[in-house]
N, CA, C and O of each residue as an XYZ file, in Angstrom:
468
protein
N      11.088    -21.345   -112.322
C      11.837    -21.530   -111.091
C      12.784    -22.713   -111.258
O      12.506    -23.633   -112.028
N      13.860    -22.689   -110.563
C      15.005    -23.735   -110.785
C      14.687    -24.348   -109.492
O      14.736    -23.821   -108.381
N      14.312    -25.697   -109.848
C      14.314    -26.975   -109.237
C      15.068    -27.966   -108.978
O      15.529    -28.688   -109.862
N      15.322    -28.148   -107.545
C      16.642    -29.081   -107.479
C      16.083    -30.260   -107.946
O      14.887    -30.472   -108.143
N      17.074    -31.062   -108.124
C      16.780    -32.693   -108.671
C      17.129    -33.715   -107.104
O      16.378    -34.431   -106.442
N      18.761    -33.332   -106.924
C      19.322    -33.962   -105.558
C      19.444    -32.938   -104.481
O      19.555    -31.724   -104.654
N      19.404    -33.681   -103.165
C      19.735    -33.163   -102.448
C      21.367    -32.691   -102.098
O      22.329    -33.459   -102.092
N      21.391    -31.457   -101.859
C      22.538    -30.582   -101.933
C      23.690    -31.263   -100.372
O      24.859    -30.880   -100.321
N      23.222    -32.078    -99.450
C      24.158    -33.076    -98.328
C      24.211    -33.858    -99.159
O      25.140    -33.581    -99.917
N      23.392    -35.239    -99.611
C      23.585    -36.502    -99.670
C      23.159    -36.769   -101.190
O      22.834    -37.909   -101.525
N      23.161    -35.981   -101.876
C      22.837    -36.051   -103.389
C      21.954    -36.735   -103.516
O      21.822    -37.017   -104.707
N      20.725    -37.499   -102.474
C      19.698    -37.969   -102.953
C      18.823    -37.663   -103.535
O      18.159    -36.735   -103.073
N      18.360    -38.346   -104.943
C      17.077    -38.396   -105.911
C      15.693    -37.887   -104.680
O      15.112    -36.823   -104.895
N      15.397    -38.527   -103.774
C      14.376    -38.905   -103.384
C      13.988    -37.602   -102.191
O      14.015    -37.771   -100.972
N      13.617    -36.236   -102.927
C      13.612    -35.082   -102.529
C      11.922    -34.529   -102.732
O      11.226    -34.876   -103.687
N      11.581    -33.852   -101.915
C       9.905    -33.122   -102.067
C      10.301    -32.131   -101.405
O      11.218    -31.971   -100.600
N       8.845    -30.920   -102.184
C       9.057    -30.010   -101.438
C       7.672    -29.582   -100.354
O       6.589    -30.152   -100.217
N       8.080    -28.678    -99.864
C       7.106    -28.819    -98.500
C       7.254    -27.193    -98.268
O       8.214    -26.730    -97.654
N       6.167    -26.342    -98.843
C       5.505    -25.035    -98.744
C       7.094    -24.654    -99.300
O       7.637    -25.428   -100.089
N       7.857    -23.307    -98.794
C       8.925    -23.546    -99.949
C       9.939    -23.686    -99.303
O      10.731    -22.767    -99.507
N      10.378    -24.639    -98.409
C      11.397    -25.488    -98.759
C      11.588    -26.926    -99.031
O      10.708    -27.708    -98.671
N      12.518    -27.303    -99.555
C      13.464    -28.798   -100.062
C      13.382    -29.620    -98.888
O      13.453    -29.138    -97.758
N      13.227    -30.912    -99.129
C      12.996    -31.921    -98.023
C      14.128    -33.175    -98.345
O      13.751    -33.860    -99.296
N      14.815    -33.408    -98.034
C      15.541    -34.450    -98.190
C      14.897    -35.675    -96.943
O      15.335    -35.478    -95.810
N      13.901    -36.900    -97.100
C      13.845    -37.540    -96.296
C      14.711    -38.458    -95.778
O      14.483    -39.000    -94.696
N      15.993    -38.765    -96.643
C      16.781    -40.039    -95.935
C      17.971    -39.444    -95.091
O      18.577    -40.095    -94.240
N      18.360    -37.533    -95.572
C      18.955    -37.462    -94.183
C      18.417    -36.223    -93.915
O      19.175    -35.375    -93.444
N      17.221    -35.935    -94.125
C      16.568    -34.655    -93.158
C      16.792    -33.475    -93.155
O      16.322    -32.756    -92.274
N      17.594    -32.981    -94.179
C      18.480    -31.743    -94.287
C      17.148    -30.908    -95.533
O      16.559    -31.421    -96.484
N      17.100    -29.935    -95.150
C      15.986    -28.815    -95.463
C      16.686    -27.654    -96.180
O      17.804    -27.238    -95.874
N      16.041    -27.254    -97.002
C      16.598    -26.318    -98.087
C      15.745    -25.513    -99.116
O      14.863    -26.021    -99.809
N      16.100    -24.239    -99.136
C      15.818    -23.556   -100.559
C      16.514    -23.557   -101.795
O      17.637    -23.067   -101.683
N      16.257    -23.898   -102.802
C      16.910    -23.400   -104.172
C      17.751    -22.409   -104.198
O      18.739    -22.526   -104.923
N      17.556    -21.144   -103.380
C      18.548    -20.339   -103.155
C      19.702    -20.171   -102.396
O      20.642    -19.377   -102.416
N      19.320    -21.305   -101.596
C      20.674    -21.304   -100.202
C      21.692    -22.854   -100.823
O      22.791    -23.199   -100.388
N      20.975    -23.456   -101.795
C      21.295    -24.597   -101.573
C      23.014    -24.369   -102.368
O      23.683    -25.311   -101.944
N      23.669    -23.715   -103.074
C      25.339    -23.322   -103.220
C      25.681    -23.190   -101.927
O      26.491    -23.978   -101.439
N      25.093    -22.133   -101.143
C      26.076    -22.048    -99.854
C      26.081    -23.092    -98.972
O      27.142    -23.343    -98.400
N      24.809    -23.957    -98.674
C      24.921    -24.959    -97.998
C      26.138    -25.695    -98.331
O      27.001    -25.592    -97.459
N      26.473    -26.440    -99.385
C      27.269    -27.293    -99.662
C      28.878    -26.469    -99.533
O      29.983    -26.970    -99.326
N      28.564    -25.325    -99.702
C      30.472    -25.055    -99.433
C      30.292    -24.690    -97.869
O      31.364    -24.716    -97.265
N      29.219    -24.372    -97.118
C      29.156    -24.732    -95.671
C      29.742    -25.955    -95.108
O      30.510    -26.147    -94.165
N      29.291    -26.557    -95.767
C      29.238    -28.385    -94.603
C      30.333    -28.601    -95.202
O      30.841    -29.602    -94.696
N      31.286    -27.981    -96.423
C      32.645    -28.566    -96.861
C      33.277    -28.049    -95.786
O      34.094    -28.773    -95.218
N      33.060    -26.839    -95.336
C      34.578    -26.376    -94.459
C      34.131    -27.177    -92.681
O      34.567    -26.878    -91.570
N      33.367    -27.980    -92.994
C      33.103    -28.473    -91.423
C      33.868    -29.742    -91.484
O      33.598    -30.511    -90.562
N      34.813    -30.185    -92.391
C      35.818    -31.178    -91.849
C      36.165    -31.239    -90.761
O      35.826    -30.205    -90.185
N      36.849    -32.129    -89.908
C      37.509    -32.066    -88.810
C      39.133    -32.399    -89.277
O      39.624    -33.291    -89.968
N      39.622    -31.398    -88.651
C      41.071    -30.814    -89.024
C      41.611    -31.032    -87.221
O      41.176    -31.034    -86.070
N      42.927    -31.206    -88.079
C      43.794    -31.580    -86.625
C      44.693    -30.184    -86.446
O      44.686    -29.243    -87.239
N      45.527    -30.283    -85.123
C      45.598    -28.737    -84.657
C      46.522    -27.804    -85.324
O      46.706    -26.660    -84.908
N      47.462    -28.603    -87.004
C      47.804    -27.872    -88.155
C      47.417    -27.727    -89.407
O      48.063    -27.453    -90.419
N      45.846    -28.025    -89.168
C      44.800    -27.735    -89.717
C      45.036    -28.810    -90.952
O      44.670    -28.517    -92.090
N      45.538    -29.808    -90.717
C      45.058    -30.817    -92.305
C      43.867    -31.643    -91.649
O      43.696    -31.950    -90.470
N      42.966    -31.952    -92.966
C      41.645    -32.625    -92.618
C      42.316    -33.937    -92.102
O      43.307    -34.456    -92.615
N      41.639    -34.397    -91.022
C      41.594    -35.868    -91.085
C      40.815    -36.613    -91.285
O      39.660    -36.227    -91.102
N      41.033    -38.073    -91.766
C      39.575    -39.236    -92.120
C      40.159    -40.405    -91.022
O      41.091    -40.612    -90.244
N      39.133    -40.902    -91.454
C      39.125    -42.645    -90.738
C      40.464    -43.290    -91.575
O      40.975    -43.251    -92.694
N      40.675    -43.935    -90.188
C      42.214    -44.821    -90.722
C      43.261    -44.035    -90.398
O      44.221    -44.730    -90.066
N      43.547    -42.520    -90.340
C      44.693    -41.824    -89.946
C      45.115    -42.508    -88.206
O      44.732    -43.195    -87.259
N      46.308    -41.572    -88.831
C      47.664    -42.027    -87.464
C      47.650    -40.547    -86.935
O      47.775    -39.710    -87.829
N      47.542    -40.134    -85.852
C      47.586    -39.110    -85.304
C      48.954    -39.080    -83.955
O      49.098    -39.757    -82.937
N      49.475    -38.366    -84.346
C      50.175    -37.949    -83.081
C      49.783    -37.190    -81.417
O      49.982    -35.975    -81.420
N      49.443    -37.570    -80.520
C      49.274    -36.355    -79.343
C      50.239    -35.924    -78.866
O      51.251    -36.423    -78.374
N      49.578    -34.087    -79.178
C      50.707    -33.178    -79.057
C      50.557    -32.395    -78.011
O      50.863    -31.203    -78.052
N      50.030    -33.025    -76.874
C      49.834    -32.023    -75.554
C      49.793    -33.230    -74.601
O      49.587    -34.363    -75.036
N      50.046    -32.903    -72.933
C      49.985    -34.053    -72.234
C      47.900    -33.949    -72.351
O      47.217    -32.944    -72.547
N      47.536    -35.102    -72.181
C      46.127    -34.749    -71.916
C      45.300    -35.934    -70.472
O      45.150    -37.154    -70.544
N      45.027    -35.279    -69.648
C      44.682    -36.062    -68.483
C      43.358    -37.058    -68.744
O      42.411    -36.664    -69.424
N      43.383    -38.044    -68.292
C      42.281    -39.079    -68.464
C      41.287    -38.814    -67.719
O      41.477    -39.190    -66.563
N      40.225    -38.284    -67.909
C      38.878    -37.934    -66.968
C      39.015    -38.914    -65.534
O      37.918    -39.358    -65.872
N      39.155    -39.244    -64.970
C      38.372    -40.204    -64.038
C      39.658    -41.022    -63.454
O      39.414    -42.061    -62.842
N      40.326    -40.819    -63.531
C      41.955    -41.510    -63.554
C      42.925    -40.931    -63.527
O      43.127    -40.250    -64.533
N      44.022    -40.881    -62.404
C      45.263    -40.591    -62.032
C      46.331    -40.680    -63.848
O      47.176    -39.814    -64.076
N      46.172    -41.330    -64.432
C      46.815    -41.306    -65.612
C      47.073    -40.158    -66.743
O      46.464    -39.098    -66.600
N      47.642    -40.261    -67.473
C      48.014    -38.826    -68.442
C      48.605    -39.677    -69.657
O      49.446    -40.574    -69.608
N      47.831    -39.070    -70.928
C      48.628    -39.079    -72.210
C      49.417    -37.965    -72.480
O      49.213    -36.753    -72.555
N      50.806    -39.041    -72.663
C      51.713    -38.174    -73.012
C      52.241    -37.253    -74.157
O      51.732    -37.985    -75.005
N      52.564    -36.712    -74.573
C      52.650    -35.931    -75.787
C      53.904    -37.212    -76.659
O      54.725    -37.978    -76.153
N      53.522    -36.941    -78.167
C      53.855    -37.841    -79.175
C      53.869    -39.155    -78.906
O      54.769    -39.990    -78.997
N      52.188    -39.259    -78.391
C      52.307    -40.785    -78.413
C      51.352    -41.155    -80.064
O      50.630    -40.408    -80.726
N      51.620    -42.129    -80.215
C      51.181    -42.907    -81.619
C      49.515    -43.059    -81.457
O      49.112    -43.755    -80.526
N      48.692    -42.516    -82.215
C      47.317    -43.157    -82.197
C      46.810    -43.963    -83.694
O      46.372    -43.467    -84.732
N      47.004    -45.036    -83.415
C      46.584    -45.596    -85.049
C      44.905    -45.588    -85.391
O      44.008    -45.751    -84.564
N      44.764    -45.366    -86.767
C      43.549    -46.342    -87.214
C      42.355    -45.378    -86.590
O      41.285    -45.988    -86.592
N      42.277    -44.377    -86.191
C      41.059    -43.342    -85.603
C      40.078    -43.089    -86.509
O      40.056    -42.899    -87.725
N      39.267    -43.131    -85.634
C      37.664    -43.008    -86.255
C      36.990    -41.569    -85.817
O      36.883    -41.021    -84.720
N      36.473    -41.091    -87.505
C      35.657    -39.765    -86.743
C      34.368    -39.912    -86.062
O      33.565    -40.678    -86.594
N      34.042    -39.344    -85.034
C      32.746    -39.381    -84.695
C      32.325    -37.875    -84.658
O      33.045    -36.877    -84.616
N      30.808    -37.996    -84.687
C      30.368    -36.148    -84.856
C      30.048    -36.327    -82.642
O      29.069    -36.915    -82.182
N      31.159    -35.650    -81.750
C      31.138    -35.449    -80.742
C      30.691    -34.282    -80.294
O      31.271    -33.201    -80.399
N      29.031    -34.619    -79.489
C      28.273    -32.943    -79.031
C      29.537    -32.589    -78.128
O      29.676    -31.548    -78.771
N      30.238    -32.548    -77.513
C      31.202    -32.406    -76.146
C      32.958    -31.937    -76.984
O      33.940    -31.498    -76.388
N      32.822    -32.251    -78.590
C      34.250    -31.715    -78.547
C      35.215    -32.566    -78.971
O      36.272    -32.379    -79.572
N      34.614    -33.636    -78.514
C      35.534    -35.044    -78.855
C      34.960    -35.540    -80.019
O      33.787    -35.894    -80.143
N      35.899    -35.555    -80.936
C      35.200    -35.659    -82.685
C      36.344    -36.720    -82.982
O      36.427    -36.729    -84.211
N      37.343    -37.693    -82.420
C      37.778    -38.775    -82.748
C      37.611    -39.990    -81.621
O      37.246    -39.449    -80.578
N      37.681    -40.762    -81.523
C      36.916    -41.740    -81.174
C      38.686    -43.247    -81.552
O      39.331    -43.248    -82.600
N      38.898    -44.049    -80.568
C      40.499    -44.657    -80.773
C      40.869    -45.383    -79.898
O      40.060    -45.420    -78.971
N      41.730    -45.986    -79.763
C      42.252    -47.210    -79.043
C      43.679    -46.815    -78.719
O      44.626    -46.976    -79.489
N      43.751    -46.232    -77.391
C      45.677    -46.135    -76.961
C      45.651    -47.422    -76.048
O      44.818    -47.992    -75.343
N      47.030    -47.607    -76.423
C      47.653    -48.859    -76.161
C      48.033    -48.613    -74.857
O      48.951    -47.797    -74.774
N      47.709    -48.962    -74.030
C      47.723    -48.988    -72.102
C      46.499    -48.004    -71.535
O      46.663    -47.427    -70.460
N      45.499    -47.865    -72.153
C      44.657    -46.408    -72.058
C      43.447    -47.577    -72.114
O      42.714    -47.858    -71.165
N      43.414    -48.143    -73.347
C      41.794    -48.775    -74.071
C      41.251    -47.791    -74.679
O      42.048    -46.991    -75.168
N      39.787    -47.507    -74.859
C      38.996    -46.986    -76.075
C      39.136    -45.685    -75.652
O      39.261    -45.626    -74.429
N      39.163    -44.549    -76.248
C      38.560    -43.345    -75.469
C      38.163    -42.303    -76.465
O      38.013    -42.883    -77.540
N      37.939    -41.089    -76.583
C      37.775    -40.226    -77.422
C      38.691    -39.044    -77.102
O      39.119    -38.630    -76.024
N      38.906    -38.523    -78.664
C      39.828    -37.041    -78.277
C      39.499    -35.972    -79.336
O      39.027    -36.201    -80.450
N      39.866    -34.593    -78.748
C      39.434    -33.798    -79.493
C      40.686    -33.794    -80.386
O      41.787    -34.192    -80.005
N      40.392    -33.259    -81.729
C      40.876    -33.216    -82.953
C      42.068    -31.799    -82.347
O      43.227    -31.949    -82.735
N      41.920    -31.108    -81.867
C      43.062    -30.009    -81.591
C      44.144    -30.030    -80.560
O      44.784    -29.188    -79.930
N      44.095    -31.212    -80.635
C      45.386    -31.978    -79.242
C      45.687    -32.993    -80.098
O      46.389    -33.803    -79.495
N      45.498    -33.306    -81.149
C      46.608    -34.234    -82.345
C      46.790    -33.631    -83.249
O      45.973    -32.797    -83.637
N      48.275    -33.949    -84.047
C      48.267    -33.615    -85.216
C      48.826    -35.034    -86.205
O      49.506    -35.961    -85.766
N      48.289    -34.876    -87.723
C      48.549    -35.993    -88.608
C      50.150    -36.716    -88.825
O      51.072    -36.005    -89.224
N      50.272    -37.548    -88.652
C      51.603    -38.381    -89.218
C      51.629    -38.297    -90.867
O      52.531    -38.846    -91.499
């Protein structure tokens, strides 16, 4: 039988197995020997992509390309405003960037109402 060595998320050494599946304890991700190819080209296409589909990372400049209303507040972001320096976050709700607009303060936005500079 072919035995993984690392774990197929986080390439960690420090893997057991447990009746038959793969245990990764430092990030919890569970696996067979047989799934473990598709896993990894799984979690590749789960980038977060902006709404002309290039991946984005931490540190990008994003443009907003739709007006988008501020929850709780008479205010509105306007379309092509500048967002510097954005951070991904994994958002249960949708909102998967996480940023600082300048007259706004902190807020979060979904990745398909910006696109990359």
């Amino acid at each position: 039988m072919n035995e993984p060595t690392n774990c197929p998320k986080c390439q960690s050494e420090n893997i057991y197995q447990d009746g038959n599946l793969w245990v990764c304890p430092e990030c919890s991700h569970e696996w067979t020997p047989q799934n473990a190819a598709a896993t990894t080209e799984t979690e590749a296409d789960t980038r977060i992509r902006d709404a002309n589909g290039n991946v984005l990372q931490d540190g990008d400049t994003v443009t907003v390309i739709k007006d988008l209303k501020v929850k709780g507040s008479s205010s509105v972001v306007k379309v092509g405003t500048k967002v510097k320096n954005i951070r991904l976050v994994d958002g249960a709700d949708g909102h998967d960037i996480a940023c600082k607009i300048d007259g706004f303060g902190a807020m979060n936005l979904k990745s398909e109402f910006v696109k990359k500079v």
